[in-house]
C-alpha positions in Angstrom: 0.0 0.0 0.0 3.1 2.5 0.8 4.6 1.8 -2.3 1.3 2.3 -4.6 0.8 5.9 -2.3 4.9 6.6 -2.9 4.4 5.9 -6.9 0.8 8.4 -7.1 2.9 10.7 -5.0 6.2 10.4 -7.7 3.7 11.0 -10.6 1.6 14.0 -8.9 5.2 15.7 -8.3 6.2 14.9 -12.1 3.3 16.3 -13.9 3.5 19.4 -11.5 7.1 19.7 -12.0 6.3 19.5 -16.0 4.3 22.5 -15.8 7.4 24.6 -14.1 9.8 27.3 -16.2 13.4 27.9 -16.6 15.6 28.9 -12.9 15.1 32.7 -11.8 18.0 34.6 -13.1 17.3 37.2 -10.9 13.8 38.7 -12.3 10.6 37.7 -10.6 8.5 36.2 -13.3 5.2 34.5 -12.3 4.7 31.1 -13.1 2.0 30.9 -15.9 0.6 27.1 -16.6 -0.4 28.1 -20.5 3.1 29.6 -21.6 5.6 27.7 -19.5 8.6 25.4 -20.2 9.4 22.2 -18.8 11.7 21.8 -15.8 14.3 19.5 -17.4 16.4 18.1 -15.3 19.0 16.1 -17.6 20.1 19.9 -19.0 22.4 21.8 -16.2 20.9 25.6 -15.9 22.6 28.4 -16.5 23.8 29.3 -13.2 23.3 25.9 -11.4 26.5 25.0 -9.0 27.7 21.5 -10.0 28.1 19.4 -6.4 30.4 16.6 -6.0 28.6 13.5 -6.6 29.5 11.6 -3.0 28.5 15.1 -1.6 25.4 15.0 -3.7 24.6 11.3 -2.6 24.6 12.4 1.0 21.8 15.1 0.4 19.9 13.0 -1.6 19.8 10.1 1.0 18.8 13.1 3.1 15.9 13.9 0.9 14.8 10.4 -0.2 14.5 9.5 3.9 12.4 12.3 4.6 8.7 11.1 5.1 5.8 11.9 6.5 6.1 10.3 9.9 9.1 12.6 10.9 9.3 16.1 12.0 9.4 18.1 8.0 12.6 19.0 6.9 12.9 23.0 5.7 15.1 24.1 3.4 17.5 25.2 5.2 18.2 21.1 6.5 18.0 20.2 2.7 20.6 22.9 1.4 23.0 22.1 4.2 22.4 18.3 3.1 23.4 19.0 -0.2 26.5 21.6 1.2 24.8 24.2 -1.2 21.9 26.5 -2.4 19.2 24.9 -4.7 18.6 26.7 -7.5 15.1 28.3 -7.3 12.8 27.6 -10.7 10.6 31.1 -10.1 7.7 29.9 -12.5 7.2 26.7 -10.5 5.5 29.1 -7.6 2.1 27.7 -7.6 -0.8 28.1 -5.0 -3.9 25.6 -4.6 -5.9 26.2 -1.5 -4.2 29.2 0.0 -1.0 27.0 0.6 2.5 28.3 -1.7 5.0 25.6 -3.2 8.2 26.8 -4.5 10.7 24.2 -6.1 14.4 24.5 -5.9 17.6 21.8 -7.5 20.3 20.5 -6.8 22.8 19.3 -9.6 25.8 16.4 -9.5 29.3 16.9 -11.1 28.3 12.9 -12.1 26.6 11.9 -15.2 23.7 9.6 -16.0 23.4 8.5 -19.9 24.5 11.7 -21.2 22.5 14.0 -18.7 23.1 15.3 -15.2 22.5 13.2 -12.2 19.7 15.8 -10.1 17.0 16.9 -7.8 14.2 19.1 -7.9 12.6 19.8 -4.6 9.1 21.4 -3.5 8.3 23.6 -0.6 5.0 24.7 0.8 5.7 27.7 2.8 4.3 27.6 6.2 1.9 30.5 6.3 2.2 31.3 9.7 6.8 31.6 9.9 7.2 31.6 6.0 9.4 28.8 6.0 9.6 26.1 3.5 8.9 23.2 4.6 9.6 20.1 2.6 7.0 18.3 0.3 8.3 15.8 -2.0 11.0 15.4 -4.8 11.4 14.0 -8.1 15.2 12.8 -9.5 17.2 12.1 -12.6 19.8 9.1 -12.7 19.9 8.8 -9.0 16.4 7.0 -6.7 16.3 5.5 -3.0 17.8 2.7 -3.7 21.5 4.2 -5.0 21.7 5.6 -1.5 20.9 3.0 1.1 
């Protein structure tokens, strides 16, 4: 039953990271679901820092372990997982029921068949302290299972 939840969960995340733009490059465009890109996460952004991949593993295993039973990780926990900053994707702000989710990345220095090994991570922010709070993730060339 976990594992059916886990895979709706993966493919809700997907299609709403689908609907996402390019990285903010410092302007504060609006995400708009009937012009925008695709979040691609095999391409490294312009301006994306490139993590050492047993550095990267470490925040992913950080990431992938995070479930709903335990206290929510914020970003802050995530980014110092990782060692670095995610790269925020502007256009993937979207809010549904009064509650905001942003979505930042993390890339690897490793790649996977030709593309970057990555994470994209979503945030609600917590209306009451404005912090983001973990909500899920979505990968390329890396899953659970590479870092148990």
């Amino acid at each position: 039953m976990k594992r059916v939840i886990a895979l709706l969960f993966t493919v809700m995340i997907m299609l709403f990271l689908a609907s996402c733009g390019e990285p903010a490059d410092g302007d504060d465009m609006q995400w708009d679901p009937r012009t925008a890109d695709t979040v691609n996460l095999a391409e490294l952004p312009k301006g994306a820092q490139m993590i050492p991949f047993e550095q990267f593993k470490s925040g992913f295993a950080f990431v992938s372990n995070t479930n709903w039973e335990e206290p929510p990780a914020t970003y802050e926990e995530v980014a110092q997982a990782f060692g670095e900053e995610g790269l925020y994707y502007a256009k993937c702000d979207v809010t549904e029921d009064g509650i905001t989710y942003k979505t930042y990345a993390w890339f690897s220095d490793e790649e996977w068949l030709d593309s970057t090994v990555s994470v994209a991570v979503s945030f609600k922010v917590d209306e009451e302290t404005g912090k983001l709070i973990y909500y899920s993730y979505t990968s390329q060339g890396i899953d659970y299972t590479d870092v148990q």
